[in-house]
Backbone as CSV, one residue per row, in Angstrom:
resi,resn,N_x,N_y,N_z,CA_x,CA_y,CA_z,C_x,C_y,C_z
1,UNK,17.014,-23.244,-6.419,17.228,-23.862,-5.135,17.838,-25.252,-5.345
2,UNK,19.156,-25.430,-4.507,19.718,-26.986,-4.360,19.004,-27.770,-4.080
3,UNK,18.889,-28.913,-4.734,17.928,-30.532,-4.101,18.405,-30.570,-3.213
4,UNK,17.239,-31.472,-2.180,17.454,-31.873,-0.772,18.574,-33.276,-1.051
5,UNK,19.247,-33.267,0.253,19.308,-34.794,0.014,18.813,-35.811,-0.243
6,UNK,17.452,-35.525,0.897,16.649,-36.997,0.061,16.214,-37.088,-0.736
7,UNK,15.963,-36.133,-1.960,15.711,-35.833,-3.361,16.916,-36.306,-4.472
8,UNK,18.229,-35.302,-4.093,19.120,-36.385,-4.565,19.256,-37.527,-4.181
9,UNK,19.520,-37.957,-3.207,19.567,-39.993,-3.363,18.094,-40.672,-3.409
10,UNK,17.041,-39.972,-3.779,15.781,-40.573,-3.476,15.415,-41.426,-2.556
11,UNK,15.746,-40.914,-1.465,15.129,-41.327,-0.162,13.762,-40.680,-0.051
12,UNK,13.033,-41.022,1.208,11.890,-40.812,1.753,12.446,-39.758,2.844
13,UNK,11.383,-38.552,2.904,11.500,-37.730,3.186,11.659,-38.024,4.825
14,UNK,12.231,-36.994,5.540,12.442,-37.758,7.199,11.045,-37.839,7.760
15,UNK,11.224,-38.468,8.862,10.455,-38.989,8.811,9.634,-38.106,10.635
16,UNK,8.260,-37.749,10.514,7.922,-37.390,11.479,7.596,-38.358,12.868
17,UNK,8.357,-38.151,14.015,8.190,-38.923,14.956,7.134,-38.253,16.491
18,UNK,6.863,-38.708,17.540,5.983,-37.740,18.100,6.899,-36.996,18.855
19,UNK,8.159,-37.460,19.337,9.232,-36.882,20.273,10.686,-37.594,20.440
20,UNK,11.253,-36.514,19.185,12.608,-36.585,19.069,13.151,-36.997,19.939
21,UNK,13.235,-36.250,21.376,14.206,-36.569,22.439,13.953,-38.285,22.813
22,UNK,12.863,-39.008,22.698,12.327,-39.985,23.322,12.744,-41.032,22.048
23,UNK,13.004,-40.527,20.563,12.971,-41.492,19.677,14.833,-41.695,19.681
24,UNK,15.071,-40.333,20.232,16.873,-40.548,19.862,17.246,-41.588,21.324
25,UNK,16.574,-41.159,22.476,17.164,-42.657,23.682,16.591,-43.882,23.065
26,UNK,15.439,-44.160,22.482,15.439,-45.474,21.964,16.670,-45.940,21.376
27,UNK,17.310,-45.219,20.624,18.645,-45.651,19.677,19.451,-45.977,21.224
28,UNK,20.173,-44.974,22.086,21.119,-45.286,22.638,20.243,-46.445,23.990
29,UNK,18.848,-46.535,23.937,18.798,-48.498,25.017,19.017,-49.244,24.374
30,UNK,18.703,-49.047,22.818,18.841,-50.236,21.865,20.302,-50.962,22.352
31,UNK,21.537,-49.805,22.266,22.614,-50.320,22.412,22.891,-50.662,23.614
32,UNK,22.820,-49.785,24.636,22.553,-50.260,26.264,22.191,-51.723,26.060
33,UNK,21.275,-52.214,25.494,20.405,-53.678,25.745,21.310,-54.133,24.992
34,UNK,22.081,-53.553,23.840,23.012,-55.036,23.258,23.867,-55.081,24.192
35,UNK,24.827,-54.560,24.795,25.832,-54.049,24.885,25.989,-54.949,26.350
36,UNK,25.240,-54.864,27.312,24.634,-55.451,28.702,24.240,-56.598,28.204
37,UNK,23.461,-57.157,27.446,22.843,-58.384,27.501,23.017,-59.359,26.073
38,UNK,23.596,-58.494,25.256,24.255,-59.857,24.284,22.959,-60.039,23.115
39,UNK,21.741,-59.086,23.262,20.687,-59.367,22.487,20.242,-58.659,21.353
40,UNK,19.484,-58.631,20.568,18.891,-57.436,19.000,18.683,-56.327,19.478
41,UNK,18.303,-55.359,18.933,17.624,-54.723,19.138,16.440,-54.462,19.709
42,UNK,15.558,-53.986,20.241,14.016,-54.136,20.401,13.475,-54.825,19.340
43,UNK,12.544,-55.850,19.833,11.604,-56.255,18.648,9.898,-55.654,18.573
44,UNK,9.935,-54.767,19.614,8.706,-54.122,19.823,8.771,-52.760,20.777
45,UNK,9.136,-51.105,19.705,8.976,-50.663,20.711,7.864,-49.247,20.544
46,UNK,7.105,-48.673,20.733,6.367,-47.351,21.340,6.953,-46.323,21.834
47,UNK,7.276,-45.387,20.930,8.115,-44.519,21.939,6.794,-43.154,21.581
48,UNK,6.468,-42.475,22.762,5.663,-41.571,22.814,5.870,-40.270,23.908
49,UNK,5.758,-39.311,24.344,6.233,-38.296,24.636,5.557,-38.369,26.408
50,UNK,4.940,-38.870,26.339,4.178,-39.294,27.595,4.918,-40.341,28.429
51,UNK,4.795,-41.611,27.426,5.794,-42.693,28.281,5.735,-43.535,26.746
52,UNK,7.305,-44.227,27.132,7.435,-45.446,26.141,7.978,-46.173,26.795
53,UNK,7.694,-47.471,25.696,7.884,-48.696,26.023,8.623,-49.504,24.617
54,UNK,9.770,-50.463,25.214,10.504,-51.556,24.373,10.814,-52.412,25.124
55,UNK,10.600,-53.366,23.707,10.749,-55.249,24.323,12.457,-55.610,23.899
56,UNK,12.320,-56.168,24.675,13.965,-57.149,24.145,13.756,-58.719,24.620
57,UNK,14.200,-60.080,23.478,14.467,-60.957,24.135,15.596,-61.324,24.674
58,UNK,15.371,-61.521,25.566,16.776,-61.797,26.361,16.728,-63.417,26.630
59,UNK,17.718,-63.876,27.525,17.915,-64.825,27.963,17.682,-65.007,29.265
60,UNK,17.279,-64.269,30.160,17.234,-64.141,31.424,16.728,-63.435,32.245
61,UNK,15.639,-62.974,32.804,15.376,-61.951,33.325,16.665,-60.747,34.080
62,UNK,16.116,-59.791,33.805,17.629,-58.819,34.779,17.442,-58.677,36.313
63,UNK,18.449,-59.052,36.750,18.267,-58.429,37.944,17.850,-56.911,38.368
64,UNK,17.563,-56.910,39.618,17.145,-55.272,39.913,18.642,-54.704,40.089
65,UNK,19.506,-55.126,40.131,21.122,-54.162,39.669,21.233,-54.079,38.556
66,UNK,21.190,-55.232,37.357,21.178,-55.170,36.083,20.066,-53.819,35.633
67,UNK,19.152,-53.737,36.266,17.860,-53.262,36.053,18.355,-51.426,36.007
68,UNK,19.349,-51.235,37.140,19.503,-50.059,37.984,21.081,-49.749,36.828
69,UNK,21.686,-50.750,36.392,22.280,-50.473,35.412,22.234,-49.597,34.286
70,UNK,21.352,-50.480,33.665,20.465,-49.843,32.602,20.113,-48.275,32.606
71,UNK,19.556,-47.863,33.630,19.366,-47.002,34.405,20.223,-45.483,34.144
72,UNK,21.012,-46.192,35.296,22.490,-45.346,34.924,23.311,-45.500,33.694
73,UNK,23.751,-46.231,32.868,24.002,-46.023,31.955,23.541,-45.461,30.615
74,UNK,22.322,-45.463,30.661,21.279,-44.331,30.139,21.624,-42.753,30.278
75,UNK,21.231,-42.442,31.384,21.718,-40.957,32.398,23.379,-41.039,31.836
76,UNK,24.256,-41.578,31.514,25.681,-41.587,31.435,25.474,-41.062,30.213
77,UNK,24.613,-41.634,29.118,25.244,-41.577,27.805,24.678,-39.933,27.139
78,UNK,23.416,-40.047,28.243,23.076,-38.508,27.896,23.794,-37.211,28.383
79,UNK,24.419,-37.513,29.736,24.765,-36.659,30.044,26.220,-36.500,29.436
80,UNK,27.106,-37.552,28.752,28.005,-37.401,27.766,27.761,-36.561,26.562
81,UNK,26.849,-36.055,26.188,26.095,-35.158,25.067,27.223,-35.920,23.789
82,UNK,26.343,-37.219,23.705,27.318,-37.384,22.227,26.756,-36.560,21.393
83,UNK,27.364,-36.054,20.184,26.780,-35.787,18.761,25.992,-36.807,18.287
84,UNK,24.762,-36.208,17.307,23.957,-36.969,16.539,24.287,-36.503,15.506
85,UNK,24.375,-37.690,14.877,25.165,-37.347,13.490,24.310,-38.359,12.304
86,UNK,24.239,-37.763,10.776,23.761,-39.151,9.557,24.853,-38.916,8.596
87,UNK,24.732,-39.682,7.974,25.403,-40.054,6.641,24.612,-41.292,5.761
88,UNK,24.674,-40.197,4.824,24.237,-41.419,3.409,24.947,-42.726,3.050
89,UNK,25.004,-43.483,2.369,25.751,-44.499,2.389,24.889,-45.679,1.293
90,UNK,25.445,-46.245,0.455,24.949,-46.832,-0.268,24.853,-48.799,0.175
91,UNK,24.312,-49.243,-0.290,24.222,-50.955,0.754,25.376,-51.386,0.911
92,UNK,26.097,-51.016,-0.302,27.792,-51.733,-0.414,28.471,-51.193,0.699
93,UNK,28.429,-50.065,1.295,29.543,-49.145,1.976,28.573,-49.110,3.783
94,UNK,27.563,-50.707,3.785,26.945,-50.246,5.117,28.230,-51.064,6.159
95,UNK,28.327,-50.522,7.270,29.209,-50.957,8.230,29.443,-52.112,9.004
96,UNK,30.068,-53.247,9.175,29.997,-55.018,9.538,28.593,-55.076,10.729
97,UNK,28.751,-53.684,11.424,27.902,-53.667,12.919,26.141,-53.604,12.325
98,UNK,26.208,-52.961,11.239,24.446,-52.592,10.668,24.088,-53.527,10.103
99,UNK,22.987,-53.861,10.978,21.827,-54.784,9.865,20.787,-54.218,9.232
100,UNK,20.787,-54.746,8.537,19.173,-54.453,7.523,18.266,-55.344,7.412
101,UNK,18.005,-56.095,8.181,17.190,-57.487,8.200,15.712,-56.532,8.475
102,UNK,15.700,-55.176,8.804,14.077,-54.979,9.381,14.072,-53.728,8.723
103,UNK,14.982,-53.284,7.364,14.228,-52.347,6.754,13.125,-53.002,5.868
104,UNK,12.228,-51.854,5.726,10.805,-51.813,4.798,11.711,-52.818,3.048
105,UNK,10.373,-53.452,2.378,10.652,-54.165,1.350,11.252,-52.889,0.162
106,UNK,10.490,-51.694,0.230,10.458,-50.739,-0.310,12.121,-49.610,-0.488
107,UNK,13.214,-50.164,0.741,13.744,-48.580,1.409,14.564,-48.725,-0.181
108,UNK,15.012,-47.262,-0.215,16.096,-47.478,-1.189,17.350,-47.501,-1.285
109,UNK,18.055,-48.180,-2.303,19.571,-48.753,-2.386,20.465,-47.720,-1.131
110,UNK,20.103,-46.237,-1.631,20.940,-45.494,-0.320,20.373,-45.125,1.000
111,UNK,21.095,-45.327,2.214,20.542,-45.252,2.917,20.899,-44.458,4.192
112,UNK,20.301,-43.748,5.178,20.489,-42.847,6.145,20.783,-43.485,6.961
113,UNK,22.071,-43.377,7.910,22.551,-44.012,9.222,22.840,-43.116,10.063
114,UNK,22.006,-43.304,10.878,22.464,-42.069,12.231,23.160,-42.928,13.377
115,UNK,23.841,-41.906,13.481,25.189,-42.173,14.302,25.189,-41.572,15.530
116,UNK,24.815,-41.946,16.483,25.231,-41.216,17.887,26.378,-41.434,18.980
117,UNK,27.707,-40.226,18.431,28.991,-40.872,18.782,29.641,-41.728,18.625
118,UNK,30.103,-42.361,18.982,30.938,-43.832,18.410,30.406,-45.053,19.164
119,UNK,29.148,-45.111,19.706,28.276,-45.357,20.709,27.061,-46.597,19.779
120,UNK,26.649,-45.866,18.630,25.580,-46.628,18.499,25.881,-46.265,16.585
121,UNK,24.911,-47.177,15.947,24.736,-46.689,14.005,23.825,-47.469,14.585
122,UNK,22.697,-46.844,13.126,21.985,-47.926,12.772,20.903,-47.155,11.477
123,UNK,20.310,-47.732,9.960,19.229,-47.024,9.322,18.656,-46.360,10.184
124,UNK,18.292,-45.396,9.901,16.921,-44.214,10.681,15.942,-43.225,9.199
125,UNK,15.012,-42.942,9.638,14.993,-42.002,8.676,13.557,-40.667,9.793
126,UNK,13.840,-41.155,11.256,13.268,-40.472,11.903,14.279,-39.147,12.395
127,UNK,13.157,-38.511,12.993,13.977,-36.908,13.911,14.745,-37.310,15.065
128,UNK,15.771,-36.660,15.464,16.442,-37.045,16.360,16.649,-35.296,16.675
129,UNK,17.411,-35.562,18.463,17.791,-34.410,18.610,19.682,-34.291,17.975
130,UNK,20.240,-32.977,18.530,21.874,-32.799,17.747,22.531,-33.726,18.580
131,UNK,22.323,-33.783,19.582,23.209,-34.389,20.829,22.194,-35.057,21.867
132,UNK,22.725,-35.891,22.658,22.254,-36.474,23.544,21.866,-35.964,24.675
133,UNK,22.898,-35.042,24.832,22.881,-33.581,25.968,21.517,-33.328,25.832
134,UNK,20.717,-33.158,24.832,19.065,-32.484,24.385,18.315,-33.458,24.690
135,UNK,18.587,-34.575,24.885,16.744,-35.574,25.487,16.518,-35.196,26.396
136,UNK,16.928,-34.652,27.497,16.681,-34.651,28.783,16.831,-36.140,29.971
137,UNK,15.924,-35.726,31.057,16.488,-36.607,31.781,15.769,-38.012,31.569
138,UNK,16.045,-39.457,31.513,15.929,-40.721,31.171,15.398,-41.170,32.583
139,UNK,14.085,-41.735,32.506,13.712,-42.562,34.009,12.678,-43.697,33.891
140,UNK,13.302,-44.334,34.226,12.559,-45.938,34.675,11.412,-45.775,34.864
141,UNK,10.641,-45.988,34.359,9.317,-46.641,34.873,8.629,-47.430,35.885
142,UNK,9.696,-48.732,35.014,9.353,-50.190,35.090,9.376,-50.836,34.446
143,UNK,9.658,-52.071,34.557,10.081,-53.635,33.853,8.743,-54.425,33.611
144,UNK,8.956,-56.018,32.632,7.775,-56.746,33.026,8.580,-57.663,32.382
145,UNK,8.642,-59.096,33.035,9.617,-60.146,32.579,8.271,-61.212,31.749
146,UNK,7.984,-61.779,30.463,7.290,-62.605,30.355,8.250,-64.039,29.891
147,UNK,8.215,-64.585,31.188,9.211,-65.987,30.991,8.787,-66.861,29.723
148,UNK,8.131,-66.991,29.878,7.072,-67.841,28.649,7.698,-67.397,26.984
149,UNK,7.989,-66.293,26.552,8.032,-65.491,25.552,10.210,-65.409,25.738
150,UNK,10.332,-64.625,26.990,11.851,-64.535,27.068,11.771,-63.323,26.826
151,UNK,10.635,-62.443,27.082,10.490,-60.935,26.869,10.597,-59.770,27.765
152,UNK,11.373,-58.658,27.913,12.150,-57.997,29.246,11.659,-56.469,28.474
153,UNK,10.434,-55.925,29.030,10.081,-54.892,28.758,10.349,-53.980,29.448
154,UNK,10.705,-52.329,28.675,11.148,-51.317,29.620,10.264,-50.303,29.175
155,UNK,9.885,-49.435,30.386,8.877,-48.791,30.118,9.713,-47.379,30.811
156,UNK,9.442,-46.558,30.385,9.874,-45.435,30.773,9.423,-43.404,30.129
157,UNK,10.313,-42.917,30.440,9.899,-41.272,30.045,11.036,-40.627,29.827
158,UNK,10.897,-39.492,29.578,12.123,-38.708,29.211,11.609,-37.742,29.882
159,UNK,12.247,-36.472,30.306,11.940,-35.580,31.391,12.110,-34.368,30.293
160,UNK,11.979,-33.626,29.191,12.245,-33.040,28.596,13.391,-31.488,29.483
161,UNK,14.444,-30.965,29.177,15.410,-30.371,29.585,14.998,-28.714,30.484
């Protein structure tokens, strides 16, 4: 039998998440939230099959259009069914857009980047679905602005298909 990939590049085996569909929209708000608001990634998020939740600091609270944005552009990117796609890639060959400032002390030299469309990269070594088309439907929750902090939490669900 052929070695796995992550056997040949000695990676860590993928990684079990509680719900694919819910861990692959985290990737595409991540970018939603850069993309709209100029900010990191989540610095705190929960994604669970029930409901999840991610933080972003922002600069500003969103408006409830900004809010309704988000929203819809969510529902857009799924119902675009990008491909989910990885590729190996060694540190030298990672892309100007990927950071690595929040992999583990541990990850190794090569590394898994999942790609959803020409839309989002970033390390992963969790389950995702093939396409975006497969999370199902994306819905708001609710927000919580903590001015104090500069923290713009989104709480939400995935409707499975």
């Amino acid at each position: 039998m052929a070695p796995s990939l992550q056997n040949l590049y000695d990676l860590p085996e993928e990684k079990d998440v509680s719900f694919p569909p819910a861990h692959t929209a985290e990737h595409l708000l991540n970018q939603v939230m850069i993309r709209l608001f100029g900010c990191e990634r989540s610095y705190n998020a929960h994604i669970e099959r029930k409901k999840s939740k991610m933080s972003f600091h922002l600069d500003h609270k969103p408006s409830r259009q900004e809010e309704k944005t988000i929203e819809r552009e969510m529902l857009r990117l799924i119902e675009e069914d990008l491909p989910v796609t990885f590729e190996f890639v060694s540190r030298d060959e990672i892309p100007a857009e990927v950071k690595l400032d929040r992999l583990p002390d541990d990850a190794s030299e090569t590394l898994r980047l999942v790609r959803i469309g020409d839309f989002d990269v970033c390390p992963c070594i969790g389950k995702h679905v093939r396409s975006t088309g497969q999370i199902g439907r994306f819905e708001m929750l609710g927000t919580n602005w903590e001015e104090q902090e500069r923290s713009f939490r989104v709480r939400f669900k995935i409707i499975a298909p």
